[in-house]
C-alpha positions as CSV (number, residue, x, y, z in Angstrom):
1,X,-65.8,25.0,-19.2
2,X,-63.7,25.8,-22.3
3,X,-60.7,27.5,-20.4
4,X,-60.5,25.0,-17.7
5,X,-60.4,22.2,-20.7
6,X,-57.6,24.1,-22.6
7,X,-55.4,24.6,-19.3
8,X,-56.2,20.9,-18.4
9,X,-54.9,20.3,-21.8
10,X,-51.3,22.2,-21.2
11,X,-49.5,21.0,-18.3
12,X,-46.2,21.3,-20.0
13,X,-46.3,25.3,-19.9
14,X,-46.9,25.2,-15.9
15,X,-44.0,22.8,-15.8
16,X,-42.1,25.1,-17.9
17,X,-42.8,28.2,-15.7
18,X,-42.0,26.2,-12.1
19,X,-38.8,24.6,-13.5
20,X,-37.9,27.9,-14.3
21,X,-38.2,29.5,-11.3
22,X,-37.0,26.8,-9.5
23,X,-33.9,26.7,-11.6
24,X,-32.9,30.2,-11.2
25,X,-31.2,30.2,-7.8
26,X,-29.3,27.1,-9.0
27,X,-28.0,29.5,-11.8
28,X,-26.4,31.8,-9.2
29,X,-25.1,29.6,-7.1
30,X,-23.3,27.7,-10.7
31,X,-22.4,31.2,-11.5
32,X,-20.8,31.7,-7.8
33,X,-18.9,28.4,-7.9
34,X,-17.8,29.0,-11.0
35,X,-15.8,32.1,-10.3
36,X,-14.5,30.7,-7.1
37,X,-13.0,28.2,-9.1
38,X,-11.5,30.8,-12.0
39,X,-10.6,33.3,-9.5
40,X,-7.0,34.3,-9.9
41,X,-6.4,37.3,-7.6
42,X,-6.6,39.6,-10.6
43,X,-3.9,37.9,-12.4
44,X,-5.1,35.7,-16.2
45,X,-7.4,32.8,-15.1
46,X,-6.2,29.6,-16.3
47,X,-8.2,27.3,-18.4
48,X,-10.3,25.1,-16.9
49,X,-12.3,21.5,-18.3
50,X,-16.0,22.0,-16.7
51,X,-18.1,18.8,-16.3
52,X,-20.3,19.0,-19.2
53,X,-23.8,18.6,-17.4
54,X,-27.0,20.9,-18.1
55,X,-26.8,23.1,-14.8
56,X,-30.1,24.4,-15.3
57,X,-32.3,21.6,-14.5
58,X,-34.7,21.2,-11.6
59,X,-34.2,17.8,-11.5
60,X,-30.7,18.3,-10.6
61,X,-29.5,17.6,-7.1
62,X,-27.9,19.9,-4.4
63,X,-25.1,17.2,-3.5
64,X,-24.6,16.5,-7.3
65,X,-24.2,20.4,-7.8
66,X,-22.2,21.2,-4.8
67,X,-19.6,18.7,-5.8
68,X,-19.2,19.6,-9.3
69,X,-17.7,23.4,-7.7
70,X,-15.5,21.2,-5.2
71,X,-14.3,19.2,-8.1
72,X,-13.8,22.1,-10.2
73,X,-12.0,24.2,-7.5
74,X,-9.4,20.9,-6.9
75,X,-8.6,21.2,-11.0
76,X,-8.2,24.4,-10.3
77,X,-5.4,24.0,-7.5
78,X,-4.1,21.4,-9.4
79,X,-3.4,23.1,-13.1
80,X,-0.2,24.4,-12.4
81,X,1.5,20.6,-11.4
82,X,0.0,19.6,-14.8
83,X,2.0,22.3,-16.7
84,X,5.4,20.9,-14.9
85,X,5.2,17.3,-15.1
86,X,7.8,16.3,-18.0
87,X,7.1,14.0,-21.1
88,X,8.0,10.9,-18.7
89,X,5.7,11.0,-16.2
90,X,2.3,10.7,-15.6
91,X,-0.8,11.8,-12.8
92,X,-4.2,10.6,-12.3
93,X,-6.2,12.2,-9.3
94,X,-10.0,11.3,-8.0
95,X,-12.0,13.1,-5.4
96,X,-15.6,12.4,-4.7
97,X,-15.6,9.4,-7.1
98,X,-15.1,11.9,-10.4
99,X,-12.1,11.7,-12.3
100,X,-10.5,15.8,-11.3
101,X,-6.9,15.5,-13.4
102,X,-5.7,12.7,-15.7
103,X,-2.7,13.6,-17.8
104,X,-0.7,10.4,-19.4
105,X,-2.7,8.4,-16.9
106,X,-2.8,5.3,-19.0
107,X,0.9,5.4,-20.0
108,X,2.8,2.2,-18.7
109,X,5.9,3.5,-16.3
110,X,8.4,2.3,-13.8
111,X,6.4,2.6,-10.6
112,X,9.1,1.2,-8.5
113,X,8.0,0.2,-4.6
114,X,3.9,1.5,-5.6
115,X,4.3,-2.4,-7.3
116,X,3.2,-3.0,-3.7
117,X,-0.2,-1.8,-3.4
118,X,-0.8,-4.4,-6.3
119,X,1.0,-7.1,-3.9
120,X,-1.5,-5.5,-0.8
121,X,-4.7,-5.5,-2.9
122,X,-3.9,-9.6,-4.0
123,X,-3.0,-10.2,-1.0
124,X,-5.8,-9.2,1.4
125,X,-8.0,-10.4,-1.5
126,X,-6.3,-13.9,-1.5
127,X,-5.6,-14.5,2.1
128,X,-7.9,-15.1,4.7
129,X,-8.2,-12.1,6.9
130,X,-7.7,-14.7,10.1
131,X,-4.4,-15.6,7.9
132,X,-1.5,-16.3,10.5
133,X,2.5,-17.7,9.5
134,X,3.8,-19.9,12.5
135,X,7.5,-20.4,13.3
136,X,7.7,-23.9,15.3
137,X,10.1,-25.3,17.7
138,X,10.1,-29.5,17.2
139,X,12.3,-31.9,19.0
140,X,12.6,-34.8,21.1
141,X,13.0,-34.2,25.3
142,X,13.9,-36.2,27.9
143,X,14.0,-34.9,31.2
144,X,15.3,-31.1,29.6
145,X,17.7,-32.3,27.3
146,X,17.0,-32.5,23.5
147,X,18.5,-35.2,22.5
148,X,19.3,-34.6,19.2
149,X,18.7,-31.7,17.1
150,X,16.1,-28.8,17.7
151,X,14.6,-28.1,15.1
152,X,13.3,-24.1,14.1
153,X,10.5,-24.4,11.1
154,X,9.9,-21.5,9.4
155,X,6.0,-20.8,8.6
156,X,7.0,-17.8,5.7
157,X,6.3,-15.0,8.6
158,X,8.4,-12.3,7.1
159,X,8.3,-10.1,10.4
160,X,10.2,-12.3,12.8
161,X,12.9,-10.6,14.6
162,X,15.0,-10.4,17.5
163,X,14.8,-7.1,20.0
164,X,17.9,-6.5,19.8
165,X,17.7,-6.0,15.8
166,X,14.4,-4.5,15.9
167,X,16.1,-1.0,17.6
168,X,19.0,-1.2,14.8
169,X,16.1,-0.5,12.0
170,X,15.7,2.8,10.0
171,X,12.0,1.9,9.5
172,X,11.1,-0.6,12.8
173,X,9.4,-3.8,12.0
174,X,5.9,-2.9,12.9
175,X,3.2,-5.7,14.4
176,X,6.6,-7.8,14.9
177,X,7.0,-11.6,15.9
178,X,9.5,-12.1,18.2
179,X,12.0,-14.4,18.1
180,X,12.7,-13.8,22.0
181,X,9.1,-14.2,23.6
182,X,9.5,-18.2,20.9
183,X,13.0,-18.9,22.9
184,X,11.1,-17.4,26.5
185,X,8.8,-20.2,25.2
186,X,11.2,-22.7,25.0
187,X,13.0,-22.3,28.5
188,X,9.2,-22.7,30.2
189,X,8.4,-25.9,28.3
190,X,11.7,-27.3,30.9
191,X,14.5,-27.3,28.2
192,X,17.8,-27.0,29.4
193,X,20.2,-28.5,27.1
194,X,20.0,-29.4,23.5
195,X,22.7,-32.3,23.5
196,X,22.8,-31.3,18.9
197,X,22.3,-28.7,16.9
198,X,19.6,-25.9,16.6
199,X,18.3,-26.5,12.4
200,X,16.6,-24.5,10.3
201,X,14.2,-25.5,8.1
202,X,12.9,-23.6,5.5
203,X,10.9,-25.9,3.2
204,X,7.5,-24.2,3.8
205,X,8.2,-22.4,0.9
206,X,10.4,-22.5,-2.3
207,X,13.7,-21.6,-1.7
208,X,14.9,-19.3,-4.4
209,X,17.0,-16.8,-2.9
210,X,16.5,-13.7,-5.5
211,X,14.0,-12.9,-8.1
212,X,15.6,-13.6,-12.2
213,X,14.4,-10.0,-12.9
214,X,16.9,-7.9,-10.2
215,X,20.4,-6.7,-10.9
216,X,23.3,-7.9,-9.0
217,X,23.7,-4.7,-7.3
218,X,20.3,-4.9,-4.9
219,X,20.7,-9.1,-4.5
220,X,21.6,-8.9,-0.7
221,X,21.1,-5.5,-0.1
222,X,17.9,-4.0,-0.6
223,X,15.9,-7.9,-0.6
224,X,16.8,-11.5,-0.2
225,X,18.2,-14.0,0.3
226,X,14.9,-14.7,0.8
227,X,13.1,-18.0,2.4
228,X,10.5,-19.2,4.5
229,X,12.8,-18.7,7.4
230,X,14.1,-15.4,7.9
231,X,14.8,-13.7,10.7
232,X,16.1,-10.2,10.6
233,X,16.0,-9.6,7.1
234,X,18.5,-12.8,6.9
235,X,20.7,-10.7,9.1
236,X,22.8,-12.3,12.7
237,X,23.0,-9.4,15.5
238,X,26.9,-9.1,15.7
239,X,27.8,-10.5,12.4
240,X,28.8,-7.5,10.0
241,X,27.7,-9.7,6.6
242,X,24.5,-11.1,6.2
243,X,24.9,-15.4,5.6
244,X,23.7,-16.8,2.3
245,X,21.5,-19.3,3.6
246,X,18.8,-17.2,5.7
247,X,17.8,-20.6,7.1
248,X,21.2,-21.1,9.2
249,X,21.2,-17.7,9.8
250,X,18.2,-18.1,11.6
251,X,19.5,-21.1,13.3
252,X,22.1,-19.3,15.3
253,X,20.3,-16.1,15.9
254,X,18.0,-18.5,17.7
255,X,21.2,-20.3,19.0
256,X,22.4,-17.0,20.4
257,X,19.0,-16.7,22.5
258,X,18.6,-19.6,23.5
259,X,22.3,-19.2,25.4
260,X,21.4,-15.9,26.8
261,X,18.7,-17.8,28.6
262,X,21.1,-20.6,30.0
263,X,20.2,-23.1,27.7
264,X,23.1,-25.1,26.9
265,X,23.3,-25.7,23.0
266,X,25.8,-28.0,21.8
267,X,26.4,-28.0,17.9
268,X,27.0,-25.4,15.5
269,X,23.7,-23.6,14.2
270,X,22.7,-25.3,10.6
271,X,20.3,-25.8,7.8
272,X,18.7,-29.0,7.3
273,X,16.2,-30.3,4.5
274,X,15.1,-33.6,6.6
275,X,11.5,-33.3,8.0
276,X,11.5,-32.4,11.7
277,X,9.7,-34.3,13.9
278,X,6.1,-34.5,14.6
279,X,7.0,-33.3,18.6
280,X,6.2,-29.2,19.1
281,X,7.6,-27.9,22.5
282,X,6.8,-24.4,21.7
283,X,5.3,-21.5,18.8
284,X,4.7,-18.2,17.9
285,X,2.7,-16.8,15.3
286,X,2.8,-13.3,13.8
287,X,0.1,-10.8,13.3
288,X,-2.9,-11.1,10.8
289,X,-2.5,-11.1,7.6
290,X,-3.7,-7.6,7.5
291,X,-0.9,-6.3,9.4
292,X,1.6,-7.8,7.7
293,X,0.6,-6.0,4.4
294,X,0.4,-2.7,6.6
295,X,3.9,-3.3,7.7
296,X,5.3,-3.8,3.8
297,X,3.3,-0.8,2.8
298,X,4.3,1.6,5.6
299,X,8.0,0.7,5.5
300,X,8.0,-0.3,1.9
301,X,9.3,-3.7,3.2
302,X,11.0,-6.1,-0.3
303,X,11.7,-9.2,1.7
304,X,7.9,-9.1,3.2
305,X,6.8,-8.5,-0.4
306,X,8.2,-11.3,-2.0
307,X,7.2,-13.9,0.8
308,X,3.5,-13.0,-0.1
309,X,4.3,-13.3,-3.2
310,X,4.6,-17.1,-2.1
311,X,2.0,-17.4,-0.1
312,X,-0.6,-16.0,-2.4
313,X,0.9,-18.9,-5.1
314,X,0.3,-21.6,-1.9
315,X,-3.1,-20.5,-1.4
316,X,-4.4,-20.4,-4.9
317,X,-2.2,-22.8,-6.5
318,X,-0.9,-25.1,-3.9
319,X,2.8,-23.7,-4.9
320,X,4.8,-21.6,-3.2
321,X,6.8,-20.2,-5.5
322,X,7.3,-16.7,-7.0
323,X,6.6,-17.5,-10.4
324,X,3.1,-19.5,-9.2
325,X,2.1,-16.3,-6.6
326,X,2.6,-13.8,-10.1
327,X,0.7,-16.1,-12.0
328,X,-2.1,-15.9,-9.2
329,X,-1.8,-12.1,-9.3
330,X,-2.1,-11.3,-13.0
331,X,-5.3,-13.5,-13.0
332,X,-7.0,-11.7,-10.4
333,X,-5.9,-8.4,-11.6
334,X,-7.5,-9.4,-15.3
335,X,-10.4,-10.7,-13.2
336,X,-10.9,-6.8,-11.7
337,X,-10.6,-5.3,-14.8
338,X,-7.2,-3.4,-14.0
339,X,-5.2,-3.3,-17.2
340,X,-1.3,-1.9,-17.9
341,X,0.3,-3.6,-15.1
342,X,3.0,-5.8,-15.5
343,X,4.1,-7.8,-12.7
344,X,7.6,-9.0,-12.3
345,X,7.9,-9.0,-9.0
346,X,5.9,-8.2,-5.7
347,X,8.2,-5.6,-4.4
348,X,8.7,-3.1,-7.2
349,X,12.4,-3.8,-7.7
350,X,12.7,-5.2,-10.9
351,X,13.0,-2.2,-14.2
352,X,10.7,-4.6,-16.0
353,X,7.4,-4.0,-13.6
354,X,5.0,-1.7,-15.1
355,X,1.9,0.1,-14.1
356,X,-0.4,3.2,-15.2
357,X,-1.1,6.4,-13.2
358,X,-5.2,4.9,-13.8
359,X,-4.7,1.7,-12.8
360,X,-3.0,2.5,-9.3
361,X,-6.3,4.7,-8.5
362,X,-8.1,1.8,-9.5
363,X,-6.2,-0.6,-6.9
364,X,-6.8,2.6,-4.6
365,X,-10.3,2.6,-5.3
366,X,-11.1,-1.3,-4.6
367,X,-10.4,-0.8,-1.1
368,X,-12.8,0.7,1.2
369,X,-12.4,4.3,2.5
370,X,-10.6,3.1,5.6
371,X,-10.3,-0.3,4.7
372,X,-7.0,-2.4,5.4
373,X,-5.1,-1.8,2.5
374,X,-5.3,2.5,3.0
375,X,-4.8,2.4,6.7
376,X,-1.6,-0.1,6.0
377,X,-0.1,3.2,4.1
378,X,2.0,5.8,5.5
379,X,1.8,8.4,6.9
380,X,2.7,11.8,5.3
381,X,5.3,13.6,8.3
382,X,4.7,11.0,10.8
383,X,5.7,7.2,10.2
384,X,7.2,4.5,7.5
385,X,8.8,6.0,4.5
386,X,7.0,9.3,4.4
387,X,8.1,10.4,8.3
388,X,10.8,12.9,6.9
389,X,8.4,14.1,4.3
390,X,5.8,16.9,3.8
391,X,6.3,17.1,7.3
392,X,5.6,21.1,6.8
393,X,2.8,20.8,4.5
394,X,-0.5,21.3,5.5
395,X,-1.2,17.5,4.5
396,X,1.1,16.7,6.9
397,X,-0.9,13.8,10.0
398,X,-3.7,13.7,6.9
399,X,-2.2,12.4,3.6
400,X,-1.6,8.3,3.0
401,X,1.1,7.2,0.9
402,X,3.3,4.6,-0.9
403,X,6.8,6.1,-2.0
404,X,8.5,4.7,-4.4
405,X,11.9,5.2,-6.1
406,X,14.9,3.4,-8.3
407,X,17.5,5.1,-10.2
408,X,15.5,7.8,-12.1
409,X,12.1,6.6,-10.8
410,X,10.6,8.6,-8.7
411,X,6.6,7.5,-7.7
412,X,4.0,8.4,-5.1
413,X,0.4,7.4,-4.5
414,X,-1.9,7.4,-2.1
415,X,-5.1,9.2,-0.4
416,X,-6.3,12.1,1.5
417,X,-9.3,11.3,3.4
418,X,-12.0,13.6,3.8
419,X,-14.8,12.1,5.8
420,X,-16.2,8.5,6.5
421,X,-17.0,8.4,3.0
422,X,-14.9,10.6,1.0
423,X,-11.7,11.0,0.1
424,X,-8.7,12.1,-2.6
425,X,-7.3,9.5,-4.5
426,X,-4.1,10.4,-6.5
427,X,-1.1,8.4,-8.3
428,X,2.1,10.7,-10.0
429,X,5.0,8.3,-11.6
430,X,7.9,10.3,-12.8
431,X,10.1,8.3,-14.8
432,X,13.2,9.7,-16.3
433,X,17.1,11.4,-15.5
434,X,16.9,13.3,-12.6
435,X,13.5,13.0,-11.0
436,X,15.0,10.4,-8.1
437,X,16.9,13.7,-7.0
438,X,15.0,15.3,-3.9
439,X,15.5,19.1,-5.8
440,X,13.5,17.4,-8.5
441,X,10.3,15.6,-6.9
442,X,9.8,17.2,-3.7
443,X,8.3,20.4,-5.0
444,X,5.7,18.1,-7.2
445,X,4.8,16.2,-4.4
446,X,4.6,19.0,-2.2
447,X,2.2,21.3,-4.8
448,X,0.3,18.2,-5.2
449,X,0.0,17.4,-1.5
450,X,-1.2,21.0,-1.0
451,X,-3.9,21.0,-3.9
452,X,-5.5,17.4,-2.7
453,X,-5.5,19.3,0.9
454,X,-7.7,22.1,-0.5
455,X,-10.8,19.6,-1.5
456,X,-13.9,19.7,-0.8
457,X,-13.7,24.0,-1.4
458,X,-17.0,25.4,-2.1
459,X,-20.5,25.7,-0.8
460,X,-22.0,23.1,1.5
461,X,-24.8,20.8,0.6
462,X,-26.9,22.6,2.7
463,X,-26.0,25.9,1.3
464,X,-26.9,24.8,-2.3
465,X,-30.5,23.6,-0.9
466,X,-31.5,26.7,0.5
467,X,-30.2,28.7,-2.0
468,X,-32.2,26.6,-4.8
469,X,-34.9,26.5,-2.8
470,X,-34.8,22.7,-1.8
């Protein structure tokens, strides 16, 4: 009765003896992982930071375990970028929700066109996902004659383009709204003469032409003249410059349609700031919401970057201007807890914007592996602004990214998926003389592509179960 009391009494020491046991597979397999992830091929391991977690613990679980080797296998592959990146610059990457590499990741740096994935994540956030912009066609007919003007009311739908234009793009407008099928529209509602003019009218949104912040030499050229009518970029198929009003020069690109269809137009194309009349014959309305952001994100689109920039200060504060859709912006950012952005602008252009290598995997990391914002990215090799890049690497089809780049700015971020519910997360900003220069940033982004491409390396889940006995 006395020695069944006393063991009775010691339950710790049989604990103690089973979580022993049980914990000395698990030791092996740490030990295995961990010279997977120092291995060098006989030449002097690097250093490596190890998670700081008590690997022998019974409690511990296989999952946890195998993806504290993957992690360490990515820092691994990734110690040499950290060793070239120059004062200037900074790199944050995530796998398996674990930060792998941060270095200078809360340093505040140019990030150029990435500004956009803070424009995407407000946006989708903002707008509702059934969000459409319609472009209208108002006027008074009598027997197929307008008899006035025809009026053309922009709706802010930053995608609307001709076919004609659309095959003269380096980056094609993806999910376009065509101005053609709007004019087909217009020649089956009966019209066959419009005895005035066709008018623009823009006053859907604010009609600044240019963000304060840019420098004369992109005003016209790389964004803008910007309004809520703009078809083409602003831009008249034929015409070598590009009209200061994008209003009118939507008015005769839609002039110039409307004739190709036999539709006598009788005035000159212009802009008007009278409200059109009440009388629709025809509309067209672009993609959702959703698609728009894809297209700015793909193609690194300014002019559709700006416009949501107005539309996400319409929807929150009734005004659609840029300074109320950056106001509308920074609040929501604060709201998320995403700090060391400063938004100047929606499209990246401006020198003053500012963002950190952590806060751009924290935009990343708000949207849902697959979600709207990631799948409106480009594609490394294949489409947008990365089609001509990494197109060798072993990333190439896989990796998701925004490109961005200014005079000595060079920026990329972006993802690697790895399954339904995993993936790479990784932002590198180089800021300084030089790093704009292809020489410079392509071997970065190429080591860095083929590191994230690497992850998950080690033993399977199931593996570490068996071998610790689970």
């Amino acid at each position: 009765m006395t020695k069944r009391r006393r063991r009775a009494r010691r339950p710790g020491l049989v604990v103690a003896i089973i979580g022993a046991v049980g914990a000395a597979p698990l030791a092996v397999l740490w030990y295995a992982g961990h010279s997977l992830a120092t291995r060098t091929d006989g030449r002097t391991a690097k250093p490596v930071s190890y998670i700081v977690t008590p690997v022998l613990n019974v409690r511990r679980a296989a999952d946890t375990l195998a993806a504290d080797i993957a992690t360490r296998n990515l820092r691994n592959e990734l110690s040499p970028i950290l060793a070239k990146l120059p004062s200037s610059s900074c790199i944050r990457v995530d796998a398996g929700g674990r930060i792998v590499v941060a270095k200078s990741s809360d340093k505040e740096l140019v990030p150029a066109s990435n500004q956009k994935i803070a424009t995407a994540a407000v946006a989708l956030e903002v707008l509702a996902a059934e969000t459409r912009f319609t472009t209208r066609v108002a006027g008074q007919v009598d027997n197929g004659t307008v008899s006035g003007d025809l009026f053309l009311v922009g709706g802010g739908d930053p995608l609307l383009v001709s076919r004609e234009f659309l095959a003269t793009e380096r980056y094609p407008t993806t999910s376009p709204t065509l101005l053609d099928d709007l004019a087909d529209k217009v020649k089956a509602a009966g019209v066959t003469s419009v005895n005035g003019s066709v008018v623009g009218d823009e006053s859907y949104l604010d009609d600044d032409r240019y963000v304060d912040d840019w420098s004369s030499g992109i005003r016209g050229t790389e964004a803008g003249p910007l309004g809520a009518l703009m078809v083409n970029d602003g831009a008249v198929v034929g015409e070598r410059l590009k009209p200061d009003n994008p209003a009118t020069a939507a008015a005769a690109e839609f002039t110039r349609l409307l004739r190709a269809r036999g539709i006598t137009v009788v005035g000159d194309p212009r802009e008007a700031k009278t409200a059109p009349p009440d009388a629709t014959i025809a509309e067209i309305s672009s993609a959702p919401v959703a698609a728009v952001v894809g297209e700015m994100l793909t193609n690194s689109d300014n002019n559709t970057a700006e416009i949501l920039v107005r539309h996400i200060g319409l929807s929150r504060s009734l005004q659609p201007t840029t300074g109320a859709g950056l106001a509308v912006m920074r609040d929501v950012l604060k709201q998320w807890g995403i700090e060391g952005v400063t938004v100047k602008d929606g499209s990246g252009l401006s020198r003053a914007n500012r963002m950190t290598c952590a806060s751009l995997v924290e935009l990343l990391e708000r949207s849902p592996v697959g979600g709207s914002l990631k799948k409106g990215l480009a594609v490394a090799g294949r489409t947008g602004t990365l089609k001509d890049v990494l197109t060798d690497s072993v990333a190439a089809g896989k990796l998701l990214g925004k490109t961005g780049t200014l005079l000595n700015v060079k920026t990329l971020g972006g993802v690697l998926p790895v399954n339904a519910t995993d993936e790479v997360i990784f932002a590198l900003f180089l800021n300084g003389a030089g790093w704009a220069d292809q020489g410079n940033y392509r071997p970065l982004w190429e080591a860095l592509a083929r590191a994230v491409a690497t992850y998950p390396t080690g033993p399977a889940v199931e593996q570490v179960r068996v071998l610790g006995g689970g």
